[in-house]
N, C-alpha and C positions, 0 to 999 in steps of 0.2 A: 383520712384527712389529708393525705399526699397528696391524694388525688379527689379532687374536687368535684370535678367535672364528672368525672365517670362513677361516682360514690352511688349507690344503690340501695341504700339504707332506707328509702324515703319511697322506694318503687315495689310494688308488689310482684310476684313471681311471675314470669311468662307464662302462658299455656292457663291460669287460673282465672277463679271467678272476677278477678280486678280487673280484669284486663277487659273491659266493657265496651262493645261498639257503639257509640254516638255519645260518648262518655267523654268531656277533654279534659276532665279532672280525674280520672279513673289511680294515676298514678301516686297521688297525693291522698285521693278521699281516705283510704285506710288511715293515713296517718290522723287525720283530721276528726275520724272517727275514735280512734284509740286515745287523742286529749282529753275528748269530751266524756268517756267512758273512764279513764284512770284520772282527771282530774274530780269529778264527781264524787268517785267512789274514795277517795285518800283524802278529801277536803271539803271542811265543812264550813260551810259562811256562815257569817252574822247574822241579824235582825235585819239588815239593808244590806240590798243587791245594788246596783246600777248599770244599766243598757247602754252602751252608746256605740260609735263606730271607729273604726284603726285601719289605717292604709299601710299595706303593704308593698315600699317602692321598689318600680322596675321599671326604666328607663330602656330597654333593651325593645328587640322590634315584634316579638309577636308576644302574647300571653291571653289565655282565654278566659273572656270576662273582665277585659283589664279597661279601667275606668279611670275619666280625668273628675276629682272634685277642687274646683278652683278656691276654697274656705280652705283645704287642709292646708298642712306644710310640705307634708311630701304627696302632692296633688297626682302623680299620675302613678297606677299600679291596680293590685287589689286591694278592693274592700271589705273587710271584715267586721260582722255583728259580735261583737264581746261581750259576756258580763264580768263586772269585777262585785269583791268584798268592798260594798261602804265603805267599813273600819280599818281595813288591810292595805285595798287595795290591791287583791292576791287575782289574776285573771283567771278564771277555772270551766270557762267556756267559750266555746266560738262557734258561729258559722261564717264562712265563705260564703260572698254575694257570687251568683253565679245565671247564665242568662234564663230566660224568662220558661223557655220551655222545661228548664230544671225544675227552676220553683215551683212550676204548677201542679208537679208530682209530687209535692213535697208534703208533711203533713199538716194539718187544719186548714189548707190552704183551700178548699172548696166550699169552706162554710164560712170565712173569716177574710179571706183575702193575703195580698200578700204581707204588708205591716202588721196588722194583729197575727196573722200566722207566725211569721217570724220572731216575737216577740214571747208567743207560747210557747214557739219551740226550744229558744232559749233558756224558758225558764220551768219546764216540763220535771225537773226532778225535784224542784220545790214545790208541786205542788201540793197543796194542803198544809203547808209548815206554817201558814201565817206572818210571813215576812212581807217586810214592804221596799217595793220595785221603783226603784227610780228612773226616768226616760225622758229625751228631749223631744224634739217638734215629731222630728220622723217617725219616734213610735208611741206620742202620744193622740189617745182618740176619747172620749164617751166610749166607744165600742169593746175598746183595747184594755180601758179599766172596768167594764161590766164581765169583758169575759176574763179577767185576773181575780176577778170576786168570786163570781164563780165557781173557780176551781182554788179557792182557798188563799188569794195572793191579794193582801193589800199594796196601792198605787200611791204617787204622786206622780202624773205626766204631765210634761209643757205642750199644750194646745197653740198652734198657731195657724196652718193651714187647713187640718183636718179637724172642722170645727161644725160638723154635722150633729144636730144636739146638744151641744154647746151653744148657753146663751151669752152668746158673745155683744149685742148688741144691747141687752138688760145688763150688763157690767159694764161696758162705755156709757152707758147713760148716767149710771149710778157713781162712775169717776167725773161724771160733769158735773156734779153736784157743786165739789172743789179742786177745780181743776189746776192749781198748782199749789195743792201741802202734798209735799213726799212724804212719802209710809204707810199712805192711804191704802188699804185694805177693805175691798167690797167681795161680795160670796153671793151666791144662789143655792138654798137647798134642793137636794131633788132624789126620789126612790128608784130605786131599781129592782128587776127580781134577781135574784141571785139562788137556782137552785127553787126549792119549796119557801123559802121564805123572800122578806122584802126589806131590801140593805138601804143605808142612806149614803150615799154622795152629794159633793159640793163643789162645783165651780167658784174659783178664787181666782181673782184681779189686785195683786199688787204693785203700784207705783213705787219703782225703785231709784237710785239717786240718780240717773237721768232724765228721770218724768215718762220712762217708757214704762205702762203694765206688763208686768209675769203674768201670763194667763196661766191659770193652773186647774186639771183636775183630781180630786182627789179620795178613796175611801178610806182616808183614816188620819189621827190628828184632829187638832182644833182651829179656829181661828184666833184664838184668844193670844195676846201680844207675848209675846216670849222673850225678846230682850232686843235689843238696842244694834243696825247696822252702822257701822263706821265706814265714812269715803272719805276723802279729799277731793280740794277746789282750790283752785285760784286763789290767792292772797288780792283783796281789793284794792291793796296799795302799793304791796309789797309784789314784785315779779317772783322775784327770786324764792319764794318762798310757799307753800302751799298750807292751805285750810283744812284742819280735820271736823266733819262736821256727822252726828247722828241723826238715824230716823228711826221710828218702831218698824219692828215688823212681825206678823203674825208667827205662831208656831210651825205650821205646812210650811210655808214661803221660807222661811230661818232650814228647814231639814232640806228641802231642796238647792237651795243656794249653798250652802255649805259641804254639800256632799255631792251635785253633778258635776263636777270637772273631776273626779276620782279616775273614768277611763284618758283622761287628756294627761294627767298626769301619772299613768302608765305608759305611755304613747313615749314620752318626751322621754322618760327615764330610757326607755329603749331605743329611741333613736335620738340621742343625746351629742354629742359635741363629737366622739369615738363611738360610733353605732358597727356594732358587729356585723351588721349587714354591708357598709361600707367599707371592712378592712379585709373581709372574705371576700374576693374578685369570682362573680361568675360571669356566665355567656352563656345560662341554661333557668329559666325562668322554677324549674321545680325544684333546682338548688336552692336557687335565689329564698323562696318560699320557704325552704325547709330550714335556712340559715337564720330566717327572721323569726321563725315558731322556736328555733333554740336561744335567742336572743330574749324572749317573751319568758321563755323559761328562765333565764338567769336572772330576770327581773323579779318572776315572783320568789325566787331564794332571797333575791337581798333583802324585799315586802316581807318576808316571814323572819330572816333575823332582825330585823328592824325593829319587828311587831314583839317579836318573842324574846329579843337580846336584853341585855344591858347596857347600858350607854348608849356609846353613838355610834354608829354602824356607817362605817361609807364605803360606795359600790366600787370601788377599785379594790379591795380588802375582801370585799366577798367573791369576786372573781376567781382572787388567787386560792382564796379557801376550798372553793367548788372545785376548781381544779386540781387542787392537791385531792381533793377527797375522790373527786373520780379516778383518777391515777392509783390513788392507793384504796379503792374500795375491798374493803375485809370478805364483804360479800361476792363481790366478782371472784375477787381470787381464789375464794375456798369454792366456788363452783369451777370454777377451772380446774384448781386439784382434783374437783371429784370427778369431775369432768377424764380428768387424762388417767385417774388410778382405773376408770370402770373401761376404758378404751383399751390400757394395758393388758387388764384381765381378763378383755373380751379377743385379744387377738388373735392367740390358735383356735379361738372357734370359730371365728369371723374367717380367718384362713380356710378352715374345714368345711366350711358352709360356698365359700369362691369357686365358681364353677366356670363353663365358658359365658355363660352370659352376665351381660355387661349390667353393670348397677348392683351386682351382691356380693354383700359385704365389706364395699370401699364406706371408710369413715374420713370425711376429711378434718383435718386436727390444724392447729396453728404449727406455723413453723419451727419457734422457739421450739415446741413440746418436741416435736419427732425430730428433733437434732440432738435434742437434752435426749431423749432416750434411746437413740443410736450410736452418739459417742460422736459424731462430727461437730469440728470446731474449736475440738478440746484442745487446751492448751495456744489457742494462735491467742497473737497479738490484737490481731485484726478480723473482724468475721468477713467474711467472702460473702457477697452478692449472689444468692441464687435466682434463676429464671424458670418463667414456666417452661414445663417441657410442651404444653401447647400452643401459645402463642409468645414466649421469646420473651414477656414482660417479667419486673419485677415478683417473684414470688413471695407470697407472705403465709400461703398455708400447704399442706400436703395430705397426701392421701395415707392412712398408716398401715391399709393393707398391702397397698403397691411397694411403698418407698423401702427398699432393702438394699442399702447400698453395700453392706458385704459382700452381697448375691450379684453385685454389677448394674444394679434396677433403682435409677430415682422416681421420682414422682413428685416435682415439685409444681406448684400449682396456683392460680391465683385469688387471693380469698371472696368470699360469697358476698362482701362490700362492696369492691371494686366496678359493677358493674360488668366485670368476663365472665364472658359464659366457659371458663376452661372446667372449671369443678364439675358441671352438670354434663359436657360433653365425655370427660373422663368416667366417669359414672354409669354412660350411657354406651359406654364399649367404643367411642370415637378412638383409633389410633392418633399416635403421637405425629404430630405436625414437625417434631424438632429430632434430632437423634439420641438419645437419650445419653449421659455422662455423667461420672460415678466422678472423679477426684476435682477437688477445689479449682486448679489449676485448667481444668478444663470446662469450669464452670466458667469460670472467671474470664475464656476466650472467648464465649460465645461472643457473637457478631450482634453487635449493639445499632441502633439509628444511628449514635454518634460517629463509632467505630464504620458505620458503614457508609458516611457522607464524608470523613476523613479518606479512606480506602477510595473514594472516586475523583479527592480533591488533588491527592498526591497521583493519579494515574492519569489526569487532565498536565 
């Protein structure tokens, strides 16, 4: 977290399979891949899903696939396909929009196209559970809800462009009947095959309080009135003062109006008034990315103490809780103890096993650890600053077969986050770039950037 910019957390390893030619998400995909596979597997939705989309801003000068939608709020960046929990709220999948020659490798995508692909892809680990998918214009279709029946997934989707199938002109006709009582609810039945058998859907047209129809399609639900919409209007006389006035509305039309703004209001919650993306300053677009997927995650923590707390839960109080618990997590730690008691045990064989070549038997350890078990530090006021002995930077980790500083021999080094390559060149039998130096005080001279534009400023 010092270092921002150079954090590597988010990048897979050089020299491996990530590292893909003609790929310009190669260094994110893993990450992107590991959400969808531990959110799935740790988290179970409700009876309603909901599809919609989430931009990821980045104002900065290059990003690949990066798109302006002039609707959103924060209109230029990437666009992300999410589902969230109806109930929750909780976001437990995504894909990245990304350019066209991607998606055409992608899968269902040569029987289905790209909208109904991406729509199944989405929601590919519920298949067969019987839950019902909620979705706006863009991934609602006739096609989109035949093949969610299909494979086991009741629909409600908003038809508006892709209206192939849809009798769209048999339901304007049938709202001209009375063309201005709001709450008007018209339908067409119609079969599909679904599988060996033959499913029933319905096209549904409701007039809502501005006189515009919801087109809707749907395999499941009724049309039968379900309760009563509330709006306000204009006072006829009165300015100052506003009209609340009701209309029916059917059952389908009541579950989808009430439950599709679910991913809008994961959006906002996340880029809200203090949006973490905002207070984290990058100048590297796969930060930038990676800071808004940890943001996404802090959102669905507060979504789940909300859902699962008592009382009243507000997201400034869940922050500080996440953070205390990641700080002190029981877990992390007692793998880190086990981690540094199986390091200790393993060192005169690790020793014994250290030949001339380079990569056997170095373990790299954090630094705390091989100081706490060498005895340096002890008793100072102050800890001393150590640097790599490869490239001169901040050291945070060490090697614990090299680092002997009884013997005259550090090895301090920079950890596997940072983005430096010193840990793998160390490894790899690379000599030291720096001279190596055993007591504090001569750690503590090494020649710094600072120290070293002072040194030119004073000899000018």
């Amino acid at each position: 977290m010092d270092r921002p910019e150079q954090a590597g957390a988010c990048k897979g390893p050089r020299g491996t399979m990530h590292t893909l030619h003609g790929d310009p998400h190669w260094e994110l995909r893993r990450f992107w891949d590991a959400w969808n596979v531990h959110a799935t597997k740790h988290y179970t939705p409700s009876w309603l899903v909901v599809v919609d989309e989430s931009m990821l801003k980045w104002m900065g000068r290059y990003m690949p696939s990066r798109m302006f939608l002039r609707r959103k709020p924060d209109p230029l960046g990437r666009e992300l396909k999410t589902v969230c929990d109806g109930l929750t709220g909780v976001c437990f999948r995504m894909e990245p929009v990304e350019n066209a020659e991607l998606m055409k490798g992608k899968q269902f995508y040569s029987d289905f196209g790209t909208t109904t692909a991406t729509t199944l892809r989405l929601r590919e680990p519920l298949f067969g559970s019987g839950r019902v998918c909620l979705g706006d214009s863009w991934f609602g279709s006739v096609k989109t809800c035949c093949a969610l029946l299909d494979r086991g997934l009741f629909s409600i989707l908003n038809v508006k462009t892709a209206h192939r199938g849809f009798p769209r002109a048999t339901l304007e006709r049938l709202l001209a009947s009375d063309p201005h009582q709001r709450g008007l609810t018209v339908w067409v039945p119609g079969e599909v095959h679904a599988g060996r058998t033959r499913r029933k859907i319905k096209a549904i047209a409701h007039r809502g309080p501005a006189g515009v129809p919801l087109c809707l399609v749907s395999s499941c639900f009724t049309t039968q009135p379900a309760r009563t919409l509330k709006y306000m209007v204009k006072h006829p006389t009165d300015t100052t003062h506003l009209l609340a006035k009701e209309i029916p509305v059917d059952e389908t039309s009541q579950v989808y109006r009430s439950r599709y703004g679910i991913v809008d209001q994961h959006n906002r919650l996340r880029t809200g008034s203090v949006a973490f993306h905002d207070v984290w300053k990058t100048h590297d677009f796969r930060i930038r990315e990676f800071s808004e997927l940890i943001g996404l995650a802090e959102v669905n923590t507060f979504l789940l103490m909300r859902a699962n707390g008592t009382g009243q839960v507000r997201q400034k109080h869940t922050r500080k809780v996440l953070a205390k618990e990641l700080l002190e997590n029981a877990w992390i730690m007692a793998e880190l103890e086990l981690e540094r008691q199986q390091a200790l045990r393993l060192r005169p064989l690790l020793a014994g096993m250290a030949g001339e070549e380079g990569g056997i038997g170095h373990r790299l350890v954090s630094l705390e650890e091989v100081m706490k078990y060498s005895g340096e530090g002890t008793g100072a006021k102050k800890i001393i600053q150590r640097r790599s002995v490869m490239c001169g930077k901040k050291a945070s980790a060490a090697c614990l077969l090299c680092h002997r500083p009884s013997e005259g021999t550090v090895a301090y080094l920079c950890g596997p986050y940072t983005g430096c390559e010193c840990a793998a060149q160390h490894m790899a039998g690379v000599p030291s770039r720096r001279r190596r130096r055993v007591s504090g005080e001569d750690v503590r001279a090494l020649p710094t950037a600072r120290t070293r534009r002072r040194s030119r400023h004073s000899l000018e």
